[in-house]
TILO-835851 format. One line per field, with one value per atom (N, C-alpha, C): residue number from 1; residue in one letter; x negated, y negated, z negated; atom name. Coordinates in steps of 0.02 Angstrom, whole numbers, always signed. Example, Ala and Ser with C-alpha at 12.3 -4.5 7.8 and 13.67 -1.06 7.14 Angstrom:
n <- [1|1|1|2|2|2] .
res <- [a|a|a|s|s|s] .
u <- [-660|-615|-660|-642|-684|-645] .
v <- [+284|+225|+165|+112|+53|-2] .
w <- [-390|-390|-390|-354|-357|-394] .
atom <- [N|CA|C|N|CA|C] .
//
This chain:
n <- [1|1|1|2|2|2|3|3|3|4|4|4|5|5|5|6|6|6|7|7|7|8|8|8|9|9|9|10|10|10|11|11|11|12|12|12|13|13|13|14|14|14|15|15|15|16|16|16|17|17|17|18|18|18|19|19|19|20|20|20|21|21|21|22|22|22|23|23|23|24|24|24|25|25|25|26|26|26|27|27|27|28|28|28|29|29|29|30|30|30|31|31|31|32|32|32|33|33|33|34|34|34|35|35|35|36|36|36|37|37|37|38|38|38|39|39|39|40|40|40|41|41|41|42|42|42|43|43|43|44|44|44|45|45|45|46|46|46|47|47|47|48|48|48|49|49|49|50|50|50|51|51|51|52|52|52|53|53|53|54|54|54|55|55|55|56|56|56|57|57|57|58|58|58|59|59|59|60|60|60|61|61|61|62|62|62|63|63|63|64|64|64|65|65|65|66|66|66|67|67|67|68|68|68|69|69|69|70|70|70|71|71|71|72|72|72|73|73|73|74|74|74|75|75|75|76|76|76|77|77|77|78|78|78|79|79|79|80|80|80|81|81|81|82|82|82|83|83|83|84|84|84|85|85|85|86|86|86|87|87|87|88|88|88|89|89|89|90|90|90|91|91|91|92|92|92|93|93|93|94|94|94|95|95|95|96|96|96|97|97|97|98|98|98|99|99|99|100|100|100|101|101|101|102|102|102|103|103|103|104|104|104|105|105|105|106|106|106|107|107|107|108|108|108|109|109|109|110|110|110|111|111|111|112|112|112|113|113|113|114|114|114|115|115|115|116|116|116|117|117|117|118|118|118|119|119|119|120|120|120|121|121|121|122|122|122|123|123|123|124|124|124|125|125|125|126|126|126|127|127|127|128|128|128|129|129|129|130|130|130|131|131|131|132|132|132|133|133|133|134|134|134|135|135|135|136|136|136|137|137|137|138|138|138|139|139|139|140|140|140|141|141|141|142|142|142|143|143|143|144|144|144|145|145|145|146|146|146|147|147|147|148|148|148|149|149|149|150|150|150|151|151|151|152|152|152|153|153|153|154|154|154|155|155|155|156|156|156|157|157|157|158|158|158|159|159|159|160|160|160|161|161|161|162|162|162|163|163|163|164|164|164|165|165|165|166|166|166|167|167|167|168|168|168|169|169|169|170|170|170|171|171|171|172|172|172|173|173|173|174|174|174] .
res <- [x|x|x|x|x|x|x|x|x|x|x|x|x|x|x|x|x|x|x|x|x|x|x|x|x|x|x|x|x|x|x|x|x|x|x|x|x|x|x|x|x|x|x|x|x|x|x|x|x|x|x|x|x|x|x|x|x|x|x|x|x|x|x|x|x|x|x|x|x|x|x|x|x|x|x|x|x|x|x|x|x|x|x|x|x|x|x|x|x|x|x|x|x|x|x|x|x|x|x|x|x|x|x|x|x|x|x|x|x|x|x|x|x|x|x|x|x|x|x|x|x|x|x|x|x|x|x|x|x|x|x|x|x|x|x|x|x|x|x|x|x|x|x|x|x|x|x|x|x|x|x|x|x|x|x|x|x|x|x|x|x|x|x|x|x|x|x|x|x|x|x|x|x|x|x|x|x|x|x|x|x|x|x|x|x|x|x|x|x|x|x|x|x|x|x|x|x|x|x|x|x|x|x|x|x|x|x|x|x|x|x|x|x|x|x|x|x|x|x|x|x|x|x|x|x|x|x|x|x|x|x|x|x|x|x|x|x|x|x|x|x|x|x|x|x|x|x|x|x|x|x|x|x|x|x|x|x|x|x|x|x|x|x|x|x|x|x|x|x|x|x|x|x|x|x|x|x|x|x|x|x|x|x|x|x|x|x|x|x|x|x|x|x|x|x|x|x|x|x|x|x|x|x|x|x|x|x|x|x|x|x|x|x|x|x|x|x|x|x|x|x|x|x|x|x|x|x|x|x|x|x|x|x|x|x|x|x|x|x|x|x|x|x|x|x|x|x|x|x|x|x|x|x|x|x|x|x|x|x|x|x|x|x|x|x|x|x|x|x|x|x|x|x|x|x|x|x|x|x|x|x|x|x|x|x|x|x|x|x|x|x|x|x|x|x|x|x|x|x|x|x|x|x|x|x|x|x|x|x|x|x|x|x|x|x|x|x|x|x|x|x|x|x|x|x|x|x|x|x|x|x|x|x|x|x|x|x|x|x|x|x|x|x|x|x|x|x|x|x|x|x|x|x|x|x|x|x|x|x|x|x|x|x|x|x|x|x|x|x|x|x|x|x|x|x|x|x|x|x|x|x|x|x|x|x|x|x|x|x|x|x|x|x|x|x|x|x|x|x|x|x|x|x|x|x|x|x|x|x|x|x|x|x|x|x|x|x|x|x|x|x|x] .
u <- [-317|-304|-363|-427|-475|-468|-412|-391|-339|-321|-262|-274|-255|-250|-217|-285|-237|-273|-190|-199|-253|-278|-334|-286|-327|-272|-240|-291|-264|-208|-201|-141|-60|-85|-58|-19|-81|-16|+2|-4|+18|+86|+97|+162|+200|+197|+213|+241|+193|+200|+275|+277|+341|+395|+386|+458|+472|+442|+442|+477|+444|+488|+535|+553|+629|+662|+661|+707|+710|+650|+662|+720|+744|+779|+854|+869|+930|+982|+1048|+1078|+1069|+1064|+1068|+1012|+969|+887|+889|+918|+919|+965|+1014|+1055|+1029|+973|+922|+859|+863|+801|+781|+731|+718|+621|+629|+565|+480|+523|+455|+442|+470|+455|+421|+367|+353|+305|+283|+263|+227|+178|+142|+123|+80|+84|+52|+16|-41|+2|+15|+45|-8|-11|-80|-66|-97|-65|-107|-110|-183|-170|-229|-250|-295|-266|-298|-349|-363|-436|-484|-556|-598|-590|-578|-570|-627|-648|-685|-693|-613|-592|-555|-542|-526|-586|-543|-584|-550|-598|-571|-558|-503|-470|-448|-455|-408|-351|-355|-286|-233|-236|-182|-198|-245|-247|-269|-293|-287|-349|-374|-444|-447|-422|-406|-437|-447|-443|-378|-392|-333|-343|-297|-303|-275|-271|-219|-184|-140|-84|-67|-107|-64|-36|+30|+99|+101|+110|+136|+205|+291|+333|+368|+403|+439|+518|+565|+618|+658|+653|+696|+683|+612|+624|+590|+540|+497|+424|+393|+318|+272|+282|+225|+138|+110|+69|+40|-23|-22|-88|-128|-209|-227|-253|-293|-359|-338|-394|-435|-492|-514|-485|-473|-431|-455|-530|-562|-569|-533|-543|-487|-473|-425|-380|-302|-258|-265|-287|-312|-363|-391|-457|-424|-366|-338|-274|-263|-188|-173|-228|-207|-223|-278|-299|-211|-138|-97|-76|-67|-38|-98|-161|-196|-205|-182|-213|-146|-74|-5|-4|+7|+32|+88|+141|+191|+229|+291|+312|+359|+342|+372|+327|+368|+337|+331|+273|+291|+244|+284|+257|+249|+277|+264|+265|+210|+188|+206|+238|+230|+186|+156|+127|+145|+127|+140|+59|+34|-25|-70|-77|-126|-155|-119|-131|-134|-153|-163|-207|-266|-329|-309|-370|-364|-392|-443|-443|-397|-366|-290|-255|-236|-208|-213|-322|-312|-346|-351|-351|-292|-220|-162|-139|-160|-168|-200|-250|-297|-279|-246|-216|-111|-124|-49|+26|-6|+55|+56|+107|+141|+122|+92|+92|+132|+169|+220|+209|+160|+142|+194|+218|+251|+194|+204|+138|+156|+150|+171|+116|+150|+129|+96|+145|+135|+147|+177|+174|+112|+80|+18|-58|-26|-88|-103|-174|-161|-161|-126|-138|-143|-207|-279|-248|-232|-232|-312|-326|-414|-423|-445|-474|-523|-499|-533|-558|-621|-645|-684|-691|-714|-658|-659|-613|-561|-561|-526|-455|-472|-444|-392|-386|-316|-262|-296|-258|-198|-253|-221|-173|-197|-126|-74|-88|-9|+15|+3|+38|+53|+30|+35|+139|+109|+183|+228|+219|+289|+293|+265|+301|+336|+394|+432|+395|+354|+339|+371|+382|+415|+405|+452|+438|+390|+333|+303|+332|+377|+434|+441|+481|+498|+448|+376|+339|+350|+370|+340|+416] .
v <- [-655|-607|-558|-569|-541|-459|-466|-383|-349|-389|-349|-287|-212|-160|-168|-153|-137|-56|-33|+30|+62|+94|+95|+102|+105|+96|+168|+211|+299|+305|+268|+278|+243|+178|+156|+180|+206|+269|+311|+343|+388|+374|+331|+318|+274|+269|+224|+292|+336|+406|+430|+431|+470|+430|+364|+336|+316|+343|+344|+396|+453|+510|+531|+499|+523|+457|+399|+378|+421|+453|+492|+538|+568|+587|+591|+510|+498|+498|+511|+515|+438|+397|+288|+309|+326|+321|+361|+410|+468|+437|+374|+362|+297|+273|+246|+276|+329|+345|+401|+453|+522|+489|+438|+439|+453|+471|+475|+410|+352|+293|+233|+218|+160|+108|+47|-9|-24|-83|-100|-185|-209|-287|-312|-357|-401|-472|-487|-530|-592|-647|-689|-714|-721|-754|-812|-872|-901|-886|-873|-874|-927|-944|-988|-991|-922|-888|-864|-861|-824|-741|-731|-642|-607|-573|-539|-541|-514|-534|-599|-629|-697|-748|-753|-805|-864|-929|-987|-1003|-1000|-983|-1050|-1118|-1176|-1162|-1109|-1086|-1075|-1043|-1030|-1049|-1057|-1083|-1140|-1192|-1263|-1255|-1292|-1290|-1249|-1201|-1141|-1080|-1041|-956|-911|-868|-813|-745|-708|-633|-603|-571|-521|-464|-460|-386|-350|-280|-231|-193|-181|-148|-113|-26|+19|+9|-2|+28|+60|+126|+165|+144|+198|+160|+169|+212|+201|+139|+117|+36|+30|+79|+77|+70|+65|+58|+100|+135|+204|+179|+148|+105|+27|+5|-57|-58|-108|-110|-191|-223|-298|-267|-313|-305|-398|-400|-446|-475|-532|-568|-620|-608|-600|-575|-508|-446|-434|-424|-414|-328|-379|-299|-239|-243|-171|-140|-154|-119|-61|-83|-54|-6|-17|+23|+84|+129|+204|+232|+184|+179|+222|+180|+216|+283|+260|+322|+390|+400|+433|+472|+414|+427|+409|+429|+447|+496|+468|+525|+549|+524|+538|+605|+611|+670|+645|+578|+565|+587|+636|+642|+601|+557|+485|+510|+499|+517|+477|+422|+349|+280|+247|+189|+114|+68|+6|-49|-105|-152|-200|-286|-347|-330|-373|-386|-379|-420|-398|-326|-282|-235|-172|-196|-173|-169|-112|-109|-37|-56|+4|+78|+64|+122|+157|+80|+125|+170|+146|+175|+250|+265|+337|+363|+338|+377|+414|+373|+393|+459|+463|+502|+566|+532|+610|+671|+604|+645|+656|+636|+670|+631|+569|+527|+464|+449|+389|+326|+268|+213|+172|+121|+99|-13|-34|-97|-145|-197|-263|-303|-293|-345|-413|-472|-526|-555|-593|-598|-532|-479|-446|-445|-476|-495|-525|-555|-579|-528|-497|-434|-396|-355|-316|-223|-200|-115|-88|-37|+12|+76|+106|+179|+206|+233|+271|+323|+313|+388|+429|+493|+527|+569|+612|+638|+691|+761|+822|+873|+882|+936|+895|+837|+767|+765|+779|+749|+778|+857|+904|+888|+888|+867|+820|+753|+677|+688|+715|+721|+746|+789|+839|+790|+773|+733|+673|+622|+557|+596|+656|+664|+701|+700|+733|+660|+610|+550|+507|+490|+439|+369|+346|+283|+245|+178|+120|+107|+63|+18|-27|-40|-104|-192|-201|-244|-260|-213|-225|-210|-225|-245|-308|-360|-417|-469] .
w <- [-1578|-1524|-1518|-1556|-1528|-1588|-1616|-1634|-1624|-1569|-1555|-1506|-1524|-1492|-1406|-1368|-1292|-1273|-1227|-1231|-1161|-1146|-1096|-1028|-970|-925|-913|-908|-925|-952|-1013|-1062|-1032|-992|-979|-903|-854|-803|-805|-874|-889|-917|-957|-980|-920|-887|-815|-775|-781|-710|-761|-843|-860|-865|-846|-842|-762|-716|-655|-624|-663|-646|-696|-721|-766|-716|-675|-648|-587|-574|-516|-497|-558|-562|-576|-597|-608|-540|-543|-481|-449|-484|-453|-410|-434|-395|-330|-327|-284|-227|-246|-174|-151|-192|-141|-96|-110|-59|-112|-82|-118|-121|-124|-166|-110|-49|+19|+34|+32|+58|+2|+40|-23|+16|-14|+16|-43|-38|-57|-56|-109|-90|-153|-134|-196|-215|-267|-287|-326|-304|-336|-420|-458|-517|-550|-565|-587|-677|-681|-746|-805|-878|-906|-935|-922|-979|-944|-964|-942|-912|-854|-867|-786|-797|-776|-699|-694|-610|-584|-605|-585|-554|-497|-424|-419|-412|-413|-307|-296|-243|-223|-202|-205|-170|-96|-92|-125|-181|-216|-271|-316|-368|-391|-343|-347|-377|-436|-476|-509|-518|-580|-556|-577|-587|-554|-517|-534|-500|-527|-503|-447|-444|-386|-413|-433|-438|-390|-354|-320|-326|-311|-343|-292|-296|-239|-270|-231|-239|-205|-228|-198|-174|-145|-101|-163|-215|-276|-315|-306|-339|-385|-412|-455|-438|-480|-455|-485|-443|-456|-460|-440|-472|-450|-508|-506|-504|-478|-497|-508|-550|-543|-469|-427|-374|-379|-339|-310|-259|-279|-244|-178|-160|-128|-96|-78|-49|-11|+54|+98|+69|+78|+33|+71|+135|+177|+117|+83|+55|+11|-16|-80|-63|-19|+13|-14|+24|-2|-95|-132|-201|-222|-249|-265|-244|-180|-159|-179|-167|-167|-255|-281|-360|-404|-339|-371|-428|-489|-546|-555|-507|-500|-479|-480|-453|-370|-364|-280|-249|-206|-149|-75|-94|-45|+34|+91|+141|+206|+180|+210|+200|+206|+201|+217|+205|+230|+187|+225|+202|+250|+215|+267|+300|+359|+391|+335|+296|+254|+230|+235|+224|+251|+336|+387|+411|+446|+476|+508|+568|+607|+576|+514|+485|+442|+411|+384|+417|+477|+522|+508|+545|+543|+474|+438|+360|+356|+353|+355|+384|+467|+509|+495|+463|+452|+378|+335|+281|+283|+343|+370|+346|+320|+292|+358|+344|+387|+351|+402|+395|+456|+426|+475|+433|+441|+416|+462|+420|+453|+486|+566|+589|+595|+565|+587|+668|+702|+770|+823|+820|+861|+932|+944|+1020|+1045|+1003|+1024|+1009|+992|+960|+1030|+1024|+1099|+1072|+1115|+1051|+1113|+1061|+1127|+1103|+1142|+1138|+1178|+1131|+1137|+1192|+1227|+1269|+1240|+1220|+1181|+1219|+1214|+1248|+1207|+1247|+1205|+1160|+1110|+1062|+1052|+1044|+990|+1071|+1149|+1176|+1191|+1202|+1210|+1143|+1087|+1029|+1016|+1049|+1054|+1097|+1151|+1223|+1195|+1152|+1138|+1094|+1044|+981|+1030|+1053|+1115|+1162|+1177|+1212|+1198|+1119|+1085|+1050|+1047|+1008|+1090|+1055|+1102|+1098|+1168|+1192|+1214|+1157|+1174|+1238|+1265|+1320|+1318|+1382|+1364|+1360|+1379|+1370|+1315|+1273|+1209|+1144|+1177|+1117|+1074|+1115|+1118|+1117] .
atom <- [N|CA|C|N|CA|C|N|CA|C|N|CA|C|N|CA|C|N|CA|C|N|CA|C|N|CA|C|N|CA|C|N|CA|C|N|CA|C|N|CA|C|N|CA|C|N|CA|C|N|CA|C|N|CA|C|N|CA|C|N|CA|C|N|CA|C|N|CA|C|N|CA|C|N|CA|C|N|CA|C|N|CA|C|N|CA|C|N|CA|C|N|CA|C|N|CA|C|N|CA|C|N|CA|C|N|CA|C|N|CA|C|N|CA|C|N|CA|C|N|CA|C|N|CA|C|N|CA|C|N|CA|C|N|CA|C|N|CA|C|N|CA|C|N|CA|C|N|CA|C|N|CA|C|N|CA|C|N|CA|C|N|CA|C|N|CA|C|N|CA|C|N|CA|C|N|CA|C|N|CA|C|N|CA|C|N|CA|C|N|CA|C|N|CA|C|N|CA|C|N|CA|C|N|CA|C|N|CA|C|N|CA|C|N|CA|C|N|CA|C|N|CA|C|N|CA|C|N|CA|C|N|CA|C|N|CA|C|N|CA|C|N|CA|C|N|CA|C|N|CA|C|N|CA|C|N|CA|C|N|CA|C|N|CA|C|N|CA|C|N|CA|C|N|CA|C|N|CA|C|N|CA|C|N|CA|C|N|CA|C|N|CA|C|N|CA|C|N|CA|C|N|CA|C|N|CA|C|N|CA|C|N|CA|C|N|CA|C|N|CA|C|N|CA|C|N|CA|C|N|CA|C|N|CA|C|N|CA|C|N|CA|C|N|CA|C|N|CA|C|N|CA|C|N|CA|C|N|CA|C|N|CA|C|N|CA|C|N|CA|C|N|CA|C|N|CA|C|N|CA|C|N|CA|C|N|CA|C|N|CA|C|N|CA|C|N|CA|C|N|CA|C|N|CA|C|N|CA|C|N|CA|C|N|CA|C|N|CA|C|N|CA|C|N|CA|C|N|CA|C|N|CA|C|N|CA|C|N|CA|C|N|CA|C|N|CA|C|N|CA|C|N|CA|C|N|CA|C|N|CA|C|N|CA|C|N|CA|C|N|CA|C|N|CA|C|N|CA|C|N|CA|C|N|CA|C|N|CA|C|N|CA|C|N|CA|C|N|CA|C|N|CA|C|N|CA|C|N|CA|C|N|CA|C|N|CA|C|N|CA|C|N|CA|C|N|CA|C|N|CA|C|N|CA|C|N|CA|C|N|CA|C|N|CA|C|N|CA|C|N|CA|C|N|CA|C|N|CA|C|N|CA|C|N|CA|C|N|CA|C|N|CA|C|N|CA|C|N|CA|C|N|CA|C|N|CA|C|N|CA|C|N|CA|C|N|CA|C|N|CA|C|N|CA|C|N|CA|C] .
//
């Protein structure tokens, strides 16, 4: 194995970004969704070999080694991209990595992730570069959510955007 040709990863989203967007375009793909919606998620794998990023985890990998796979996919069903992360590392760290460094031709404009891949800076990264994050919170009823008092330039802003969005009931948080 130690001559076998692998292709660099460049090479490799690149040929990923053109079979991404040639399904983009098929009519099947198009009556699932136009390609704005996509989610995200680290998948664990253990591994038998020495490799660079592999963490001996007993959570998931008992005495062994293993990695982490993060897959952005879109609402057409493809996966616009993938990264080996540290699996050590909380999936909030890596969230926006695809979307940001999309080679794609979706125009993706909103976000989901499970808890893991949720932080309050995600939040306003999202915010500030004008895309939607909408994360699955598991135990949200028990969570507490701060709306900020902003104060100075930041605070006429917040008010206007705050009361053109429709506020749930406090009831039906929970």
């Amino acid at each position: 194995m130690d001559d076998a040709v692998v292709p660099a990863p460049e090479t490799l989203a690149a040929a990923n970004a053109r079979i991404v967007n040639a399904h983009h375009t098929l009519p099947l793909a198009q009556t699932w969704g136009a390609g704005r919606f996509s989610s995200s998620d680290g998948k664990r794998y253990p591994v038998g070999v020495q490799a660079p990023d592999a963490q001996r985890i007993a959570r998931y990998f008992g005495r062994g080694r293993g990695i982490t796979f993060y897959v952005w996919t879109s609402d057409q069903h493809t996966h616009y991209a993938t990264r080996v992360v540290r699996t050590t590392v909380r999936d909030a760290t890596y969230v926006l990595d695809g979307i940001l460094d999309n080679q794609t031709e979706l125009p993706i404009e909103k976000h989901t992730t499970d808890t893991a891949g949720y932080s309050d800076l995600v939040f306003a990264l999202f915010d500030l570069l004008g895309l939607q994050f909408a994360p699955r919170l598991a135990g949200l009823a028990e969570r507490r959510l701060v709306w900020p008092r902003l104060r100075g330039r930041h605070a006429g802003r917040a008010a206007a955007r705050a009361s053109a969005r429709p506020r749930p009931h406090p009831r039906r948080l929970g």
